[in-house]
C-alpha atoms as a printed R data frame, in Angstrom:
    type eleno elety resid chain resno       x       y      z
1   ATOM     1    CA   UNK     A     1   2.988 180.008 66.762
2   ATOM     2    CA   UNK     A     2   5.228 182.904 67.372
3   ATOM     3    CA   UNK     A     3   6.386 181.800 70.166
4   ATOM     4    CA   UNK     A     4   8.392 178.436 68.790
5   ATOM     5    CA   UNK     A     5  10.628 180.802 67.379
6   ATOM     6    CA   UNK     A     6  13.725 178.234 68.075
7   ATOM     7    CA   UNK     A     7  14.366 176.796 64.327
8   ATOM     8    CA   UNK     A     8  12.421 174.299 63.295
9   ATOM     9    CA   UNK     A     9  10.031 174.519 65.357
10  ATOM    10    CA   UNK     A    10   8.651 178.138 63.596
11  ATOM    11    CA   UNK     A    11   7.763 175.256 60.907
12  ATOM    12    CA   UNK     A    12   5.032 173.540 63.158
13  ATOM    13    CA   UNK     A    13   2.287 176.934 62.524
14  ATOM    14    CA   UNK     A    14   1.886 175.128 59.016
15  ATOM    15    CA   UNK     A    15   0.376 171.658 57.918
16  ATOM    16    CA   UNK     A    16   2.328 171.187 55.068
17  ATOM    17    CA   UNK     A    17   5.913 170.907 56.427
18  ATOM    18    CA   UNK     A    18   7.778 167.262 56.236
19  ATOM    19    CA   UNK     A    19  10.569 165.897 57.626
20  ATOM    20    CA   UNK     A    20  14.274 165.613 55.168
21  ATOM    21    CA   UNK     A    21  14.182 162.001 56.923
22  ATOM    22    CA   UNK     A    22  11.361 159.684 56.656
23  ATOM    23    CA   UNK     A    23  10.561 156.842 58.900
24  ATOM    24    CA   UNK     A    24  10.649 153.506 57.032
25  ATOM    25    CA   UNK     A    25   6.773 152.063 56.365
26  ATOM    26    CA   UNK     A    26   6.363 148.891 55.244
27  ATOM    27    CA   UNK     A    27   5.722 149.936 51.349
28  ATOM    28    CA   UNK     A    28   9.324 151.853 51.062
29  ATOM    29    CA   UNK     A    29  11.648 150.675 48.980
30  ATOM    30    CA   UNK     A    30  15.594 151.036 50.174
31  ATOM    31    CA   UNK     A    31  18.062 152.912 48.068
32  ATOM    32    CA   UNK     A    32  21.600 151.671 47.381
33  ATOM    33    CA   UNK     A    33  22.303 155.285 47.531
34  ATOM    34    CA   UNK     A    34  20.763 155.069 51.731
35  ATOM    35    CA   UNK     A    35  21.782 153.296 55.029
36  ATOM    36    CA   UNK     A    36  18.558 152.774 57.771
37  ATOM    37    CA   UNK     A    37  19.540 153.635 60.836
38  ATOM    38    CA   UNK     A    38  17.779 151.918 63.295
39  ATOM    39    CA   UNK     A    39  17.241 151.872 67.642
40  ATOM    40    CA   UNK     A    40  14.760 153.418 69.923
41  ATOM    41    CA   UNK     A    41  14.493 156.315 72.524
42  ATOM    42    CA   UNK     A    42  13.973 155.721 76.168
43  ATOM    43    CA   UNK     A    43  13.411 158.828 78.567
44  ATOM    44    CA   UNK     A    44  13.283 158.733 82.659
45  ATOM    45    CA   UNK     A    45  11.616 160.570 83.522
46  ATOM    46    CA   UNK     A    46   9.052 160.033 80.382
47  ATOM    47    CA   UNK     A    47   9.088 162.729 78.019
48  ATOM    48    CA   UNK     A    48   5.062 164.395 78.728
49  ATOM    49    CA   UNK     A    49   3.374 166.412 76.248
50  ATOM    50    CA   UNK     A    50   0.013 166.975 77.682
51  ATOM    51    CA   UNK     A    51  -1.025 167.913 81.028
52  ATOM    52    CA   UNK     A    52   1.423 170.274 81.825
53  ATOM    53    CA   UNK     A    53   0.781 173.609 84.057
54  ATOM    54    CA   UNK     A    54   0.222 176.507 81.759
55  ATOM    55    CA   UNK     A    55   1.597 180.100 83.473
56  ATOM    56    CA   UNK     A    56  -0.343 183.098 82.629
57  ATOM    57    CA   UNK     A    57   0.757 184.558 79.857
58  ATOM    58    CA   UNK     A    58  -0.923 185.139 76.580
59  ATOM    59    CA   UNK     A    59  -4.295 185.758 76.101
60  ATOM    60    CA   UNK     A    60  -7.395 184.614 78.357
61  ATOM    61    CA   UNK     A    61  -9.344 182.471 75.451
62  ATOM    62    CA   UNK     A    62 -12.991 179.918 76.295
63  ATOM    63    CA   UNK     A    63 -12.011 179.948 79.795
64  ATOM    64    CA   UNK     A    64  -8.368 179.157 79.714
65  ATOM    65    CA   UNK     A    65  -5.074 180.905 79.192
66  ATOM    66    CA   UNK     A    66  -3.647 180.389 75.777
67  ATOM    67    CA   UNK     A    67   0.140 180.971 75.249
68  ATOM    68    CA   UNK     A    68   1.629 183.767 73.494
69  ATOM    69    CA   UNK     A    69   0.743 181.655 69.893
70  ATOM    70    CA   UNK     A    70  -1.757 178.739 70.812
71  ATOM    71    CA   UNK     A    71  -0.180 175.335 70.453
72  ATOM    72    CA   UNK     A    72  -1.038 173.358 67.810
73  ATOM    73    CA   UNK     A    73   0.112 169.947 67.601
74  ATOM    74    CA   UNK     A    74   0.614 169.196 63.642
75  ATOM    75    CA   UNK     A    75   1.352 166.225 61.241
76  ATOM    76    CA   UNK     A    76   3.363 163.703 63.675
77  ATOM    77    CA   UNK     A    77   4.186 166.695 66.502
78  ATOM    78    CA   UNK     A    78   2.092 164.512 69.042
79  ATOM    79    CA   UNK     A    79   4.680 161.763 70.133
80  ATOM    80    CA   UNK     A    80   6.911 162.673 68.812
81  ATOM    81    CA   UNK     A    81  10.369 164.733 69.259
82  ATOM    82    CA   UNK     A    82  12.199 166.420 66.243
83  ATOM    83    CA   UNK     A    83  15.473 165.268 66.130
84  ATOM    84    CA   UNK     A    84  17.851 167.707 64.577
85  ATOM    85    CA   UNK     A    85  20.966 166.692 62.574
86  ATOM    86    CA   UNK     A    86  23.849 169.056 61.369
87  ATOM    87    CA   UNK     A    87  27.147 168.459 59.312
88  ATOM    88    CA   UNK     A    88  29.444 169.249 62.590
89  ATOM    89    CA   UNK     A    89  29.455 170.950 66.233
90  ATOM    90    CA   UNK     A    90  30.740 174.005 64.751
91  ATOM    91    CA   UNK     A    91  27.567 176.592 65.321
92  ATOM    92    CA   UNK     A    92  27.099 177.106 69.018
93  ATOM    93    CA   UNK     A    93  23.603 175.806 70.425
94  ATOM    94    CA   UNK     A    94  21.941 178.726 72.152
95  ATOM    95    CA   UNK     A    95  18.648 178.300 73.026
96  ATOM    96    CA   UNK     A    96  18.669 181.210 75.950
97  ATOM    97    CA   UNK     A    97  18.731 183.232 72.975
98  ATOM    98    CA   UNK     A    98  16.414 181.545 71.366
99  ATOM    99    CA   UNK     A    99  18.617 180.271 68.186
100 ATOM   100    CA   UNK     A   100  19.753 176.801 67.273
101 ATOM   101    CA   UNK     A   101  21.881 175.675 65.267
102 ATOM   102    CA   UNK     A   102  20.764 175.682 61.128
103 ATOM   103    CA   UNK     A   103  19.671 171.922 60.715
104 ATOM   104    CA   UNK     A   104  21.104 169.699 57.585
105 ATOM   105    CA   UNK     A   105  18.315 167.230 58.458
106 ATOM   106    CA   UNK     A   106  15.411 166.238 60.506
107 ATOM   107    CA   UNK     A   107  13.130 163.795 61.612
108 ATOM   108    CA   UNK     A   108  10.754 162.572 63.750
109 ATOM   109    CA   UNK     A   109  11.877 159.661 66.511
110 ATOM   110    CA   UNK     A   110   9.520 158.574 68.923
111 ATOM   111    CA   UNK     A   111   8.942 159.919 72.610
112 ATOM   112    CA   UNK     A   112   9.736 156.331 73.609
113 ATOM   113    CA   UNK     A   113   9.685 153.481 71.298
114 ATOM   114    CA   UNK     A   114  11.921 152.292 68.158
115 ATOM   115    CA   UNK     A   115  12.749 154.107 64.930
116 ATOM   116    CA   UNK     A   116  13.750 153.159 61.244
117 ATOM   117    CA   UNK     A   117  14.806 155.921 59.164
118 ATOM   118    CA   UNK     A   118  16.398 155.956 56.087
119 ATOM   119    CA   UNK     A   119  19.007 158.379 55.598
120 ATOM   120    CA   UNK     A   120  21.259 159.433 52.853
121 ATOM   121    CA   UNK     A   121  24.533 157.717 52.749
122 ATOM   122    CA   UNK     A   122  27.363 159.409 54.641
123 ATOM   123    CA   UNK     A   123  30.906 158.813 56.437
124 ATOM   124    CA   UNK     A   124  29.014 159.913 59.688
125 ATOM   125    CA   UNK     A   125  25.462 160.852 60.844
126 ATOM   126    CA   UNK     A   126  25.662 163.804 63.211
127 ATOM   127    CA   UNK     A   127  22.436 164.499 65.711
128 ATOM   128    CA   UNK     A   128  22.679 167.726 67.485
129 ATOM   129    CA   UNK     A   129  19.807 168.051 69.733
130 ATOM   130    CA   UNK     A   130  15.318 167.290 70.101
131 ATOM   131    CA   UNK     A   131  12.708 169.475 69.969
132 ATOM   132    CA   UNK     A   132   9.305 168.418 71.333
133 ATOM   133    CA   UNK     A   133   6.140 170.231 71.792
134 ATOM   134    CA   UNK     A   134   3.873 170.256 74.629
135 ATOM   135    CA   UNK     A   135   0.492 171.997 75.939
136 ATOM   136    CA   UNK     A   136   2.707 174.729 78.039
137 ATOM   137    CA   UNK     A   137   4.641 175.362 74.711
138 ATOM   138    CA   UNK     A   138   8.039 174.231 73.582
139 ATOM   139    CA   UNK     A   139  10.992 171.946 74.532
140 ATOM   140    CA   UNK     A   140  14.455 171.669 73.148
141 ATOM   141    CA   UNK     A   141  17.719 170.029 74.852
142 ATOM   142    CA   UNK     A   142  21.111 169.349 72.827
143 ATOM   143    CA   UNK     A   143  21.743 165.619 72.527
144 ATOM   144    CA   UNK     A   144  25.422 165.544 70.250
145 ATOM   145    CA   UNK     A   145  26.193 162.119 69.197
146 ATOM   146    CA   UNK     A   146  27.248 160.966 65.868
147 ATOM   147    CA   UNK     A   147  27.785 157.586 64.640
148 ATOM   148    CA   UNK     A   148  30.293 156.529 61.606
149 ATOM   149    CA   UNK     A   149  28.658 154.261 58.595
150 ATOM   150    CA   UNK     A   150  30.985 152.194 56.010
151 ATOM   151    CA   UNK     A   151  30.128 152.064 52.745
152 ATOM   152    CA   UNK     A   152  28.857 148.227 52.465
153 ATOM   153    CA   UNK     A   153  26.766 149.434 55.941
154 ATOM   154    CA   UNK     A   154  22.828 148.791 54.650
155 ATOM   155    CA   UNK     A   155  21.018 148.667 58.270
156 ATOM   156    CA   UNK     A   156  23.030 150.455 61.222
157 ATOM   157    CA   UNK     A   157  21.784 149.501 64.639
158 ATOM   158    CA   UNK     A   158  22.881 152.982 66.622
159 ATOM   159    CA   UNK     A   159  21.511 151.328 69.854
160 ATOM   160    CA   UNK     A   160  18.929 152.080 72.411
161 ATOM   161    CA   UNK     A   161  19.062 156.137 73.256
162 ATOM   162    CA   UNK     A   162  18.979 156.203 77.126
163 ATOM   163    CA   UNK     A   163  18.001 160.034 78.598
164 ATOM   164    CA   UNK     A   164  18.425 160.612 82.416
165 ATOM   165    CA   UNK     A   165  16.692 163.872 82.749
166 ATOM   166    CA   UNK     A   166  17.284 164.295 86.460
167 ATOM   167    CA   UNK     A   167  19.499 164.640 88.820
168 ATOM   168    CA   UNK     A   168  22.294 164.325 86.898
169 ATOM   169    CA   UNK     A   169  21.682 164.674 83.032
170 ATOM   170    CA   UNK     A   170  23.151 162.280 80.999
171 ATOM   171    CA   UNK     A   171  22.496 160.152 77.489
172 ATOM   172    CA   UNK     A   172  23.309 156.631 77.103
173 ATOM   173    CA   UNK     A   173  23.640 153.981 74.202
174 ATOM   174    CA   UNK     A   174  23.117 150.390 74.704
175 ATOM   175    CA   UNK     A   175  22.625 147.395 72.634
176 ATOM   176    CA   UNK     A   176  19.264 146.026 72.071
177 ATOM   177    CA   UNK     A   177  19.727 145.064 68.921
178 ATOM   178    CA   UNK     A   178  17.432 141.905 68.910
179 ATOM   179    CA   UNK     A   179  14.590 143.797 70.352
180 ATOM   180    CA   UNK     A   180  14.605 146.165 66.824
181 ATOM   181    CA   UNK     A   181  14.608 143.132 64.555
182 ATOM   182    CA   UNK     A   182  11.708 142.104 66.911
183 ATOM   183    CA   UNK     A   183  10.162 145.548 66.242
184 ATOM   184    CA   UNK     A   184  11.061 145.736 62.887
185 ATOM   185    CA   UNK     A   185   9.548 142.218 62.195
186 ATOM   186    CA   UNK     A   186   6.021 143.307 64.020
187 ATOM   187    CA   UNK     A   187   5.857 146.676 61.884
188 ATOM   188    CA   UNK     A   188   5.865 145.008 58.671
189 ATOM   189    CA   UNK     A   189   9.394 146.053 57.820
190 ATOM   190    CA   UNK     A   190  10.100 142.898 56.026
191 ATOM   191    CA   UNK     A   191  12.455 144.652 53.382
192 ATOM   192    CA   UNK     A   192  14.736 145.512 56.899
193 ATOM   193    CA   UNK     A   193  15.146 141.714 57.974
194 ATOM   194    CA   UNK     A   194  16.441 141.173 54.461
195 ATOM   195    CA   UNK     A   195  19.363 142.923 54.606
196 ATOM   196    CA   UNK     A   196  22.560 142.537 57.057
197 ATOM   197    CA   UNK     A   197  22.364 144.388 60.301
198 ATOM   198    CA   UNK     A   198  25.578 146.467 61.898
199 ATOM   199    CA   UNK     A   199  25.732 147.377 65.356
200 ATOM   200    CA   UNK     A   200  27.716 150.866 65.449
201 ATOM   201    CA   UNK     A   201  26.111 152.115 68.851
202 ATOM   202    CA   UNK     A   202  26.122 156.309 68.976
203 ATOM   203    CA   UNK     A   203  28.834 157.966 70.510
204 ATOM   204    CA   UNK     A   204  28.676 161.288 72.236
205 ATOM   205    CA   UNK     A   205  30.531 164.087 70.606
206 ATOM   206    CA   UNK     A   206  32.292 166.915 71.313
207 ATOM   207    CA   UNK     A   207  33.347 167.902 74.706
208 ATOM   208    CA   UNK     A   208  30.629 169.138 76.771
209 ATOM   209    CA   UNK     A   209  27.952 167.270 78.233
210 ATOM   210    CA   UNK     A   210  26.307 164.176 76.971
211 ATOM   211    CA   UNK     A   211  23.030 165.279 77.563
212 ATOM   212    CA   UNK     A   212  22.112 169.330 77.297
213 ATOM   213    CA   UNK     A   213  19.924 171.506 79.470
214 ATOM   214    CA   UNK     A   214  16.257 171.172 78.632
215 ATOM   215    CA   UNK     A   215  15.196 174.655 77.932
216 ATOM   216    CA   UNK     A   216  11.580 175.832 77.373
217 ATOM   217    CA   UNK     A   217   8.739 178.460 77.200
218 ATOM   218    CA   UNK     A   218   7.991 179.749 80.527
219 ATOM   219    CA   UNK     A   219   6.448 182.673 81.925
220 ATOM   220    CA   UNK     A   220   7.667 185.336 84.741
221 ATOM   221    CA   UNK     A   221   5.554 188.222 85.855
222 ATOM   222    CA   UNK     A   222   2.845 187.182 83.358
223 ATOM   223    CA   UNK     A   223   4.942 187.253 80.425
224 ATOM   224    CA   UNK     A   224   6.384 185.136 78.170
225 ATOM   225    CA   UNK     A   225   9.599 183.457 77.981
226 ATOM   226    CA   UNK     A   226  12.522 181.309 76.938
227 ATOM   227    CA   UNK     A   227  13.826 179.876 80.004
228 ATOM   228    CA   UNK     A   228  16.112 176.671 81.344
229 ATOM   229    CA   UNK     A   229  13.485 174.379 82.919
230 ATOM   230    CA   UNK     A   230  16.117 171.653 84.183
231 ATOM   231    CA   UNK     A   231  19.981 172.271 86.355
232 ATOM   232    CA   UNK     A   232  22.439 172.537 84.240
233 ATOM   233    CA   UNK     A   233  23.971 169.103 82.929
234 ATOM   234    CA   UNK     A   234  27.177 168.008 84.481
C-alpha cells in the first residue's frame, strides 16, 4: 500500500501489526502500573469509509480503477480511526509532505461510538492526530489534546470527542460520563464499574487550531496525490 506512506499507516500492507494500546475486553485484567481512559468519538459530518468516489489514478483492475496500492482494510482498519499519541507538540505535523509526526503510541477508537483503553501510567496522555482509511485511500487530520492523570487516577473519563468537520473545523469535549458506565456496563466491562471513575475532560493543546485540516489521497491529471480535502481550520 505504497501509497499510505504517512506513518503508521505504511503498517496497514501487513496483517500482523497491533496497536501499543489495546481496547479493554471483558477478560483483561487492569494493571496498577495502568489508568483506562475512557469516552467516545462523535463526528458531523460522520466519518465514511466506503462509498467514496475513486479518481483515476492507478491501475485499471476487474473493471474498476484501483489506487496507486489497492486498499486493503486490515485487522480493526474498518471502523475504525488510528489515533496517534506522542510525548509533546514538538515535531511539526506535515502531512502535505506526506510525514507525521513519529508516534509514542497508538490505538484504535471508534468512527463513532465509546472507547476503553488501557494505557500506561503517565503525568499526561498526549493525542496528536487520526488516521482512517477509506475505499478512495487515506485520511489523516491533527486532533492535539492532552489530558493530565494523578497517580491514585484508575478510570479517567476524557469526555465525549465532538468533531465539526465543516464549515468551521473545530473539536469539542463534553461530559457524558454516565452514558460510558452505561456502555461499559453493556460490554461486559465489569472489572471498569469496580473501580472509581474521574472526569478529567481533554483539553486542546498547543496554539493552533483545535481541530486540523483533513488531508488525503487524491488524484489530479490522473495521478496520484497527497492533497488537503477540507478549508483550512480556523
Amino acid at each position: 500500500m505504497r501509497r499510505l506512506a504517512l506513518g503508521l499507516l505504511v503498517m496497514s500492507t501487513s496483517a500482523c501489526f497491533h496497536p501499543t494500546w489495546a481496547p479493554l475486553r471483558p477478560d483483561t485484567g487492569l494493571s496498577p502500573d495502568t489508568i483506562v481512559l475512557a469516552g467516545s468519538l462523535r463526528a458531523d459530518p460522520p466519518i465514511q469509509q466506503h462509498g467514496l468516489p475513486r479518481g483515476h489514478c492507478g491501475v485499471w483492475y476487474q473493471g474498476r480503477w484501483e489506487p496507486d496500492g489497492k486498499i486493503v482494510f486490515v485487522q480493526e482498519t474498518d471502523g475504525n480511526l488510528m489515533a496517534m499519541f506522542t510525548s509533546d507538540l514538538s515535531e511539526p505535523w506535515k502531512p502535505q509532505e506526506r510525514k507525521a509526526v513519529e508516534p509514542t503510541a497508538w490505538t484504535y477508537l471508534p468512527v463513532q461510538g465509546h472507547f476503553f483503553i488501557q494505557v500506561p501510567r503517565a503525568s499526561r496522555v498526549q493525542l496528536r492526530g487520526l488516521y482512517y482509511l477509506t475505499n478512495a485511500g487515506a485520511r489523516t487530520f491533527e486532533l492535539p489534546a492532552h489530558v493530565d492523570v494523578s497517580p491514585q487516577d484508575r478510570v479517567v473519563y476524557v469526555g465525549e470527542i465532538q468533531l465539526q468537520r465543516s464549515g468551521a473545523r473545530r473539536a469539542g469535549f463534553r461530559d457524558q460520563v454516565e452514558g460510558a458506565r452505561a456502555a461499559a456496563r453493556e460490554r461486559g466491562l465489569t472489572q471498569l464499574l469496580q473501580e472509581p471513575w474521574t472526569v478529567r475532560l481533554l483539553q486542546t493543546s498547543g496554539s493552533g487550531p483545535s481541530l486540523g485540516e483533513e488531508w488525503g489521497d487524491s488524484c489530479d491529471d490522473g495521478k496520484a496525490g497527497w492533497v488537503r480535502l477540507s478549508p483550512k481550520a480556523k
